[in-house]
C-alpha positions in Angstrom: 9.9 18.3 3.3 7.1 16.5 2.1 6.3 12.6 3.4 7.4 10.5 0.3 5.2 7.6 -1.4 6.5 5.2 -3.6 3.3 3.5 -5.6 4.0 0.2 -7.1 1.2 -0.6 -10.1 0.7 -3.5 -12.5 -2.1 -1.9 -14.7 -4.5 0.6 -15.1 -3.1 2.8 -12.0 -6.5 4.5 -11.2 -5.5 4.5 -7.3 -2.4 5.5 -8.8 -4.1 8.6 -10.3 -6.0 9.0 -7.3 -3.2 9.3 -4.9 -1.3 11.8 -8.1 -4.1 14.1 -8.1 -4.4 14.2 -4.3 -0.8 14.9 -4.1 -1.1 18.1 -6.3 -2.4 19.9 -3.7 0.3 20.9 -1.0 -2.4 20.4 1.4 -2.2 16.9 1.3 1.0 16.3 3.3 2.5 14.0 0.2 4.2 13.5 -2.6 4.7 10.1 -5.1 8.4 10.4 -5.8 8.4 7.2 -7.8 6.5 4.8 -9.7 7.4 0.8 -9.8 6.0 -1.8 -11.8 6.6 -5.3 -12.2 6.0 -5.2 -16.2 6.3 -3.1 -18.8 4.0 -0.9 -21.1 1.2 -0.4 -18.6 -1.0 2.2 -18.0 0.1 2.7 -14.8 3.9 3.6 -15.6 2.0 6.4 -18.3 0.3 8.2 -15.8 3.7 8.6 -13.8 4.9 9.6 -17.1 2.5 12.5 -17.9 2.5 13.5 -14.1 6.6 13.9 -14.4 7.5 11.2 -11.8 10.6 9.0 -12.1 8.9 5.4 -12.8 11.1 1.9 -12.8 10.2 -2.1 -13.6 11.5 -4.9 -11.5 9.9 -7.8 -13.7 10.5 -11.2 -11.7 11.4 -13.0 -14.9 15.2 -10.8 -15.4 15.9 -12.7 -11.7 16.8 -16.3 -11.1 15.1 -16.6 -8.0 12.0 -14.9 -6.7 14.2 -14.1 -3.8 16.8 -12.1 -6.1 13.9 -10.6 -7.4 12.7 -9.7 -4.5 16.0 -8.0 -3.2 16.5 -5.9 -6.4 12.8 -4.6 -5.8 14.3 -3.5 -2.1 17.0 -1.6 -3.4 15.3 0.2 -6.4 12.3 0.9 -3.9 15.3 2.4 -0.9 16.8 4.8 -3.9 13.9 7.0 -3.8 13.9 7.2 0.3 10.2 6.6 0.8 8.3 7.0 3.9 5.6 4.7 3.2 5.1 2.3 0.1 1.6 1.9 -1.8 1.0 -1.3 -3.2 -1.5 0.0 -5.7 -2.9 -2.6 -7.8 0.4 -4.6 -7.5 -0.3 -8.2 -8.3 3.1 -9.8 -6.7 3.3 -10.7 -3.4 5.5 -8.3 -1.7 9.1 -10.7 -0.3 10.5 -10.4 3.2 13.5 -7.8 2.1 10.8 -5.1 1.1 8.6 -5.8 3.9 11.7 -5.5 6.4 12.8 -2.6 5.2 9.4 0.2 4.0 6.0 0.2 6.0 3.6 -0.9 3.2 0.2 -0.3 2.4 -2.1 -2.1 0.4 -6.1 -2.2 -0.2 -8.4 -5.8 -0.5 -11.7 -5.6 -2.0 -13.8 -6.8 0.7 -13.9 -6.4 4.9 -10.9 -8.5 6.1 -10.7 -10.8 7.4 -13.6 -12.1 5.2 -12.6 -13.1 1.8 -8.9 -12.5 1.5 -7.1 -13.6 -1.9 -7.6 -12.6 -5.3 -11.0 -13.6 -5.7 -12.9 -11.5 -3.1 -15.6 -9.7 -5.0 -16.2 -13.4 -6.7 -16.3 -14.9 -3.3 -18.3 -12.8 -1.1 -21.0 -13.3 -4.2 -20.8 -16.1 -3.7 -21.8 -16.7 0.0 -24.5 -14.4 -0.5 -23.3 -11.8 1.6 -25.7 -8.5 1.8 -22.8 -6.0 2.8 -19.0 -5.9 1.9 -16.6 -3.4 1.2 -12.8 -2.8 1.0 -9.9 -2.8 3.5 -6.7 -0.6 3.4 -4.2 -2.4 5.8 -0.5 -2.3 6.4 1.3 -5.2 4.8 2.6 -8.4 6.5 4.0 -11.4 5.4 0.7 -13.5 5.1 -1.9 -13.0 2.1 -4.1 -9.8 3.0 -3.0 -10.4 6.8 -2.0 -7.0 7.9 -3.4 -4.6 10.3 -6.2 -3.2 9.4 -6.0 0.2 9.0 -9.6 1.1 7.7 -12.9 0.0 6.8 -16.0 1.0 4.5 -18.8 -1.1 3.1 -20.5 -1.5 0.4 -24.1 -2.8 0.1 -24.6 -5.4 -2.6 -27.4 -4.9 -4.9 -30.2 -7.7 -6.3 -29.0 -8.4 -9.6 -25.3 -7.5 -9.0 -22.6 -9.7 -10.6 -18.9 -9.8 -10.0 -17.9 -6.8 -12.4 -20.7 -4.3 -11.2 -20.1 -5.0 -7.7 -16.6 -4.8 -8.1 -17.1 -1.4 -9.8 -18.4 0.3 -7.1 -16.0 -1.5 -4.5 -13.1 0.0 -6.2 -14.3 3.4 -6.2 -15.1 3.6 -2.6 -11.4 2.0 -2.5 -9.8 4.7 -4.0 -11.4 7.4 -1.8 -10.2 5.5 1.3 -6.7 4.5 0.5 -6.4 8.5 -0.8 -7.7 9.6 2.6 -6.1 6.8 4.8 -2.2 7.7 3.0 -2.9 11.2 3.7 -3.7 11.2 7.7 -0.6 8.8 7.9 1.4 11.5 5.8 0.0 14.2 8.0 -0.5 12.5 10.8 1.4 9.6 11.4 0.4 6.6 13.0 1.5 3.7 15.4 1.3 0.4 15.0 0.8 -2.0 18.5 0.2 -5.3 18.3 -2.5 -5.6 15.0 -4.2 -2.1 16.1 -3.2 1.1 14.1 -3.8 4.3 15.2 -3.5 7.8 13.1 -2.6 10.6 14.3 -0.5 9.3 17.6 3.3 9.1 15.8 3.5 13.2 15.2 2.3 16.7 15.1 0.2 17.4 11.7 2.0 18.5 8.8 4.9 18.0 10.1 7.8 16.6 7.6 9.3 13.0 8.6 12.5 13.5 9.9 14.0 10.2 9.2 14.1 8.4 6.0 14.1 4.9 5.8 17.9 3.2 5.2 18.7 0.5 2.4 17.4 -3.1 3.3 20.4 -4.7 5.7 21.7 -7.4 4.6 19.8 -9.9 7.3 16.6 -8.0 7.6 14.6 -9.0 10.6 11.8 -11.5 9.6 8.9 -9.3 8.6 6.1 -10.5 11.0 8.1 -8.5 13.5 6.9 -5.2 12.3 3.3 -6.0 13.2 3.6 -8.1 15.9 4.8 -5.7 18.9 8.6 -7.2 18.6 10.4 -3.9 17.4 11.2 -0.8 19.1 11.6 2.7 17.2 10.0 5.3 15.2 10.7 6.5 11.9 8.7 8.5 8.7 6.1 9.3 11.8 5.6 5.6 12.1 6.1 4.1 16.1 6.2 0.2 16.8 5.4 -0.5 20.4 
C-alpha cells in the first residue's frame, strides 16, 4: 500500500505537478489520491484532472463561518485516508480541525524564521539580504510557524527584483518539497519538540499501517502536535 498524499492547490499547481510526476514512479513510496481546492476553475484542479485523480473544492464563501468551513474541509480531506497533507500553493490558512486531525506540509519562500507571511520574496528584497531560500515545514497553528523540516538557499543576484528572484525560489522549492514528501513517505519521520527527523518512524518502503481517522468532534488544540504534548505514531509519523 502506497503512503497517501492529499495536495490542496489554489492556482497553477506546478508543485502539484511536481509531486504528480514524482509519484509515477513506484519508486517514490507515494501516491496523490486527491486534489482539494478552495475555488474553482484553476489550473491546479486540471492537472489532477488529466493525471486521473479524484479532485474536490471547499470554497469558504458556501460556509457561514470560517469555522464551518474549516470543518467541511476536515471531513472531505479524511474521505480520502491520507497519510500526510500537502498544502501546495494553498492560500487559506489551514483551521484547527484539519490541523488536529492530518500531519501537514507546507513550503515558504524564504529561510524561516526570516520573513514569514505572504510577502517574503518582497521582504527579504527589501532588507537587502545576500542569501535566502525556501523552507518546507510541518504545519502549526501560527503563520509559517512549524517545524522546520528543510532548508536550501538561494543567492540573490545584483539586479534581481521580486519576480526573478521569486522564480528561481520556487524552483528550488519544488525540488525540495518533492524530495522532503518522499523520505517522509519512505521513511517516515518523528517529530520532538520543534526538531523533525526522517527516517526514525519506520523501515523504508514500508506501507503505513494506520490511516488517519475522521476529525473527533473536540479535536485537541493543534499546537499539541508540535509541541511534545501527544503520544502515538501513525502514517510512519511518532510524537514524543
Amino acid at each position: 500500500m502506497s503512503f497517501r498524499l492529499v495536495v490542496l492547490v489554489s492556482g497553477s499547481g506546478t508543485n502539484l505537478q511536481a509531486l504528480l510526476d514524482a509519484a509515477s514512479d513506484d519508486a517514490y513510496g507515494a501516491t496523490v489520491v486527491a486534489v482539494g481546492a478552495d475555488r474553482d476553475d484553476i489550473e491546479g484542479l486540471a492537472r489532477a484532472g488529466r493525471a486521473g485523480v479524484p479532485t474536490f473544492v471547499e470554497r469558504v464563501s458556501d460556509h457561514p463561518t470560517r469555522e464551518e468551513w474549516d470543518e467541511s474541509l476536515a471531513e472531505r480531506i479524511a474521505g480520502h485516508r491520507p497519510d500526510l497533507v500537502v498544502s501546495a500553493g494553498f492560500m487559506k490558512i489551514l483551521g484547527p480541525r484539519v490541523l488536529a486531525a492530518f500531519p501537514v506540509v507546507n513550503t515558504h519562500p524564504a529561510l524561516l524564521p526570516s520573513f514569514p507571511g505572504a510577502h517574503a520574496v518582497r521582504d527579504a528584497l527589501a532588507y537587502g539580504v545576500r542569501v535566502t531560500g525556501c523552507t518546507v515545514h510541518l504545519v502549526d497553528a501560527g503563520v509559517d510557524t512549524g517545524p522546520v523540516i528543510a532548508q536550501e538557499a538561494v543567492p540573490v543576484r545584483e539586479g534581481d527584483d521580486e519576480e526573478s528572484l521569486h522564480e528561481r525560489i520556487k524552483t528550488v522549492e519544488r525540488g525540495l518539497l518533492v524530495e522532503m514528501v518522499g523520505r517522509m513517505a519512505r521513511e517516515g519521520w518523528t517529530t520532538t519538540g520543534r526538531t523533525v527527523r526522517l527516517g526514525t518512524a519506520r523501515a523504508a518502503g514500508q506501507a503505513a499501517a494506520v490511516r488517519r481517522p475522521a476529525p473527533a468532534a473536540e479535536p485537541a488544540p493543534a499546537q499539541d502536535r508540535t509541541q511534545g504534548t501527544t503520544q502515538g505514531t501513525t502514517s510512519g509519523r511518532t510524537t514524543k
